[in-house]
C-alpha positions in Angstrom: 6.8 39.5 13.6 4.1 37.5 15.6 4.1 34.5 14.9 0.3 31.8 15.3 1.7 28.0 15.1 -1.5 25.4 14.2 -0.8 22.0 15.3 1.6 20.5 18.0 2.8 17.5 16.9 5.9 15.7 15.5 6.5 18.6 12.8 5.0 21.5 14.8 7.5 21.2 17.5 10.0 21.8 14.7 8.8 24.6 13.5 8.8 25.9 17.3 12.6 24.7 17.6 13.3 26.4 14.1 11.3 29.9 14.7 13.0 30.4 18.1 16.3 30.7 15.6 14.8 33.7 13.7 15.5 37.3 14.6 12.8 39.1 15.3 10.4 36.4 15.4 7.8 35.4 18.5 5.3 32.8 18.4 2.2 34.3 20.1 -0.4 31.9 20.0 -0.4 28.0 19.5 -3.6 26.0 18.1 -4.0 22.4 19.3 -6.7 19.4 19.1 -6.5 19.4 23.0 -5.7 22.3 25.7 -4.1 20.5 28.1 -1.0 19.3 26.6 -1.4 22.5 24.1 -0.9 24.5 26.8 1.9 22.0 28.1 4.0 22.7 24.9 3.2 26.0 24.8 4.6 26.5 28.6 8.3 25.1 27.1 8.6 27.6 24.5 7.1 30.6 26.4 4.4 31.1 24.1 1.6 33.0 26.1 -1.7 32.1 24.2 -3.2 28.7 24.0 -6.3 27.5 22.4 -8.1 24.3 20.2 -10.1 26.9 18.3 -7.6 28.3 15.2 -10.9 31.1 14.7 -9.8 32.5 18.3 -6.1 33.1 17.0 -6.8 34.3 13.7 -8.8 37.3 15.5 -5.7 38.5 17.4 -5.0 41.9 15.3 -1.3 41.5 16.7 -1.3 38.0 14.4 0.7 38.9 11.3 1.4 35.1 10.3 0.2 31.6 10.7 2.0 28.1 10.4 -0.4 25.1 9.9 1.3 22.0 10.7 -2.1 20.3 11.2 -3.6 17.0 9.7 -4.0 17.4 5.9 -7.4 17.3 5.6 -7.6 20.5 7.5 -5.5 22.7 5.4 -7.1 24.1 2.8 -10.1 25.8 5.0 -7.5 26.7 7.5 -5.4 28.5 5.3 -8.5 29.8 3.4 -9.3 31.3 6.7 -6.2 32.7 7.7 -5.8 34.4 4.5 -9.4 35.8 4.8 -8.5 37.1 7.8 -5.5 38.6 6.8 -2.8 36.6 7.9 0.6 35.2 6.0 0.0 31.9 5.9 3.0 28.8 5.4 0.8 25.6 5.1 2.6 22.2 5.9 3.1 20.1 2.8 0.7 19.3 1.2 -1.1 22.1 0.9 -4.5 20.1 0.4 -5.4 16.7 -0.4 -7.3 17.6 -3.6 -6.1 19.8 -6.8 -10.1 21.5 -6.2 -8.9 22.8 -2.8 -5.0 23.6 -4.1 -6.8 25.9 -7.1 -8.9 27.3 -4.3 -6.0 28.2 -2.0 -3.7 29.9 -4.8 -7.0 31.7 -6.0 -7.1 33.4 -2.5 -3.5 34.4 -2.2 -4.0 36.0 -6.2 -6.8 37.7 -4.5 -5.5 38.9 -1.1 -1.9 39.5 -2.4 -0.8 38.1 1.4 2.4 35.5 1.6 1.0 32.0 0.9 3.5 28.9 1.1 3.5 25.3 0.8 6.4 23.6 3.4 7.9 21.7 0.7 10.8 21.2 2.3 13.5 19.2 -0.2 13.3 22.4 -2.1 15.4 23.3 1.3 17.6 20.6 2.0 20.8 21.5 1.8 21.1 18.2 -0.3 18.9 19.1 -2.9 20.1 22.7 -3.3 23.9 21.4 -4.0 22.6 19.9 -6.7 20.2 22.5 -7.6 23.0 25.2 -8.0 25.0 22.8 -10.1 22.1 22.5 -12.3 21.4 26.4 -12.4 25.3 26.9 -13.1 24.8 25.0 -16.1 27.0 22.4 -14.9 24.9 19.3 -15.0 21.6 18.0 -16.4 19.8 15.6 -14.6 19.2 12.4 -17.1 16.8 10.2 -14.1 15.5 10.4 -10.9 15.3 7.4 -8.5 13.6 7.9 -5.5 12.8 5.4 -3.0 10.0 6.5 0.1 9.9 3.8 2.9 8.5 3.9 6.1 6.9 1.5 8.3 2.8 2.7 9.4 1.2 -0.2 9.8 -0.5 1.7 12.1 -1.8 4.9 12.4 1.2 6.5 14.2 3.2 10.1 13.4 6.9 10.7 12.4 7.7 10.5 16.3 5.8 7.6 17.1 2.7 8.7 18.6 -1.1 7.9 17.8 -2.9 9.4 15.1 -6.0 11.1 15.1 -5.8 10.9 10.9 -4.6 9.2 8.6 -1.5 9.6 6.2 -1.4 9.1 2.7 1.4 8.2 0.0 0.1 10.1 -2.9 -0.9 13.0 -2.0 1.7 13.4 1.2 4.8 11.4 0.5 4.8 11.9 -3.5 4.3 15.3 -3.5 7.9 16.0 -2.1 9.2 14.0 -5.0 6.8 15.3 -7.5 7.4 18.7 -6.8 11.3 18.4 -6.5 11.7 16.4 -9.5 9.8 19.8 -11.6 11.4 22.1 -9.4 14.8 20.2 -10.5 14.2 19.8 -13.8 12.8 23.0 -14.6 9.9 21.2 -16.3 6.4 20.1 -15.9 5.6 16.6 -16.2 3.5 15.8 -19.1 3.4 12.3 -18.6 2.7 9.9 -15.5 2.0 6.2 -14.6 0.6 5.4 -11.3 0.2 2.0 -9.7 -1.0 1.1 -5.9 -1.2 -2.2 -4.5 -4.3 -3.0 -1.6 -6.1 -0.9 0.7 -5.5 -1.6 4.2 -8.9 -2.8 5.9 -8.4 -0.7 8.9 -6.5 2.6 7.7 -7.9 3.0 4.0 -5.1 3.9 2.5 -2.7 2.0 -0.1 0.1 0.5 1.7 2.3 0.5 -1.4 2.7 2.7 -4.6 5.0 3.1 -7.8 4.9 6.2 -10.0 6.6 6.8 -12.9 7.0 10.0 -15.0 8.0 12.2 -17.9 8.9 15.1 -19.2 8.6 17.1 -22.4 12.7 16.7 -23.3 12.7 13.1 -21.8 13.7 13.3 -18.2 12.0 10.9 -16.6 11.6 10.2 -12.7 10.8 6.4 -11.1 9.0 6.9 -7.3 8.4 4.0 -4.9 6.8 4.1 -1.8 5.7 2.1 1.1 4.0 2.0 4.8 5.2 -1.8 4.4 9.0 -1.4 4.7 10.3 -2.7 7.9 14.2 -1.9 7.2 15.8 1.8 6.9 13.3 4.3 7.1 13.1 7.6 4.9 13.6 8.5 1.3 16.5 8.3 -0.9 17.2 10.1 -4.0 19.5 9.0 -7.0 19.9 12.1 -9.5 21.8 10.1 -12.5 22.7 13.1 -14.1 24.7 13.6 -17.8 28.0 14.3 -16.1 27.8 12.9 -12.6 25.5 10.8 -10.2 24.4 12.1 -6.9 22.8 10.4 -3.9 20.7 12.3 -1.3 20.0 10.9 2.3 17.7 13.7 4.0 20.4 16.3 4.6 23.4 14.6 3.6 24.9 13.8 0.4 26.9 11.6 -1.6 28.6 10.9 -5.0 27.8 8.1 -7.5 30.8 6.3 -5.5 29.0 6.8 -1.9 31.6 9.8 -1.0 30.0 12.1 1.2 29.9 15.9 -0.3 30.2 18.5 2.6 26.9 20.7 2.2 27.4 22.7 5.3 27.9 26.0 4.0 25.2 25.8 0.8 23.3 27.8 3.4 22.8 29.3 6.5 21.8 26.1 8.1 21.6 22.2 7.7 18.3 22.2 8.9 15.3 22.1 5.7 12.3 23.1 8.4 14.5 26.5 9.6 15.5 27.2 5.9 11.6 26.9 5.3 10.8 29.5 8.1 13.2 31.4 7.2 12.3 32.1 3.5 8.7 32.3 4.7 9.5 35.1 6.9 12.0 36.8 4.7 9.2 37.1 2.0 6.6 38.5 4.5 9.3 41.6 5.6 10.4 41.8 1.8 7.0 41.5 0.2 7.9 38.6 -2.5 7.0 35.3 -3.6 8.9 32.8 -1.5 9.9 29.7 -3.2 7.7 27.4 -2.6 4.8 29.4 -3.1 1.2 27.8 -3.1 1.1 29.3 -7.0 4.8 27.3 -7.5 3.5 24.3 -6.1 0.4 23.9 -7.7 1.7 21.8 -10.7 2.7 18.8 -8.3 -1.0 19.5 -7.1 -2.8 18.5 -11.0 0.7 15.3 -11.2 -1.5 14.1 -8.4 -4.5 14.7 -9.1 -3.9 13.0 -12.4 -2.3 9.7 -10.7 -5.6 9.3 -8.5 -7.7 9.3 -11.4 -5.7 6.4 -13.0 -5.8 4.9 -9.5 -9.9 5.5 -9.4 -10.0 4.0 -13.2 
């Protein structure tokens, strides 16, 4: 399977690190807002074409997939165009920054029948699936969801410290991971959501800070906080306070409501939520399925947010 990659930055070089792992995989071509150090990166993975035009890539008839790990506002008309051209596609999360251009993207993959994924990647932790399997076992029911999301962007850097050249966003970046998990572990929609933000910053545009709480139908309800303000430990943390237990997830690791650490190293084949990702992406390309974590599956977190801004813009 050949392989494009869009977008070289913090979390495209992970996708590199985590294809390379995959049988029968080869990254062909790599897409980047400059050539130079695109063709630098490119160089240290072997990968043989190089351009900053995604149009050039998606023309290579020996293309069968693409992986956009480009800005957010690029993604829906990039993944509308690789699926128009006939490519998989596996768009970073989110999958657009408005629920117009989400409903767009999952009308194209009902249309083209191709492989179209969102990279929501706590569906993958290792983490969140111990606790999904408990909860699909019947063993446990979650009760609340306490999720803290704190990083420190004061200024416009990525997830490895490096400039820019756009601008993040907590709701429809950040939340999404916890409004999507919270549904996908819950196995219900959210019928009910309050959404507060505090300022926008003068110079990035954005609200720093942001709360959202919500609901659903049978009363499980989740409480999200989130901030580019927090100069302490960095990340998010999630508290499932189920009926029968209490679970805390750190990224990949996990603990018990009395901070014992739970091994999760054989819940699946790795530890690592961006090769799990890649690897169900290209599993449902070879097998012709849905992946989890369809664009279709993730649309509902899609219309939570969309909801949220329009409380924010009333």
């Amino acid at each position: 399977m050949k392989i494009c990659l869009a977008g070289g930055g913090a979390f495209g070089k992970k996708h590199l690190d985590a294809l390379k792992l995959i049988d029968g995989v080869e990254v062909v071509s790599l897409v980047g807002r400059r050539l130079e150090p695109t063709q630098e990166l490119a160089a240290g993975y072997g990968i043989p074409h190089t351009t900053t035009e995604l149009a050039e890539s998606l023309a290579m008839p020996e293309i069968d997939a693409v992986v956009l790990a480009t800005p957010t506002g690029m993604h829906a008309e990039q993944g509308l165009a690789a699926m128009d051209a006939g490519k998989h596609v596996l768009i970073e999360i989110p999958m657009a920054d408005s629920l117009a251009d989400s409903q767009a993207l999952v009308a194209k993959q009902k249309e083209t029948g191709l492989v179209a994924m969102a990279g929501h990647v706590r569906r993958f932790n290792p983490s969140h699936q111990y606790v999904h399997n408990l909860i699909s076992a019947g063993e446990l029911s979650i009760q609340q969801m306490d999720v803290q999301t704190y990083f420190f962007r004061r200024k416009n850097i990525s997830a490895d410290g490096s400039p820019r050249s756009w601008t993040d966003h907590l709701l429809w970046h950040h939340a999404c991971h916890t409004i999507d998990l919270f549904m996908y572990q819950t196995g219900e929609m959210v019928t009910e959501v309050h959404g507060v933000q505090g300022p926008i910053h003068p110079e990035l545009g954005i609200a720093m800070d942001m709360a959202i709480i919500m609901k659903t139908p049978s009363g499980k309800i989740c409480t999200l906080s989130l901030s580019f303000n927090n100069d302490g430990p960095l990340g998010t943390f999630f508290r499932y306070i189920c009926d029968n237990n209490t679970y805390m997830a750190r990224y990949d690791d996990l603990f018990d409501g009395r901070d014992n650490q739970i091994d999760v190293s054989n819940v699946d084949v790795s530890t690592n939520g961006i090769e799990l990702i890649d690897r169900e992406f290209v599993a449902a390309i070879r097998e012709g399925r849905e992946p989890n974590s369809s664009l279709a599956q993730c649309l509902p977190a899609m219309q939570v947010m969309d909801m949220v801004e329009k409380q924010f813009k009333s």
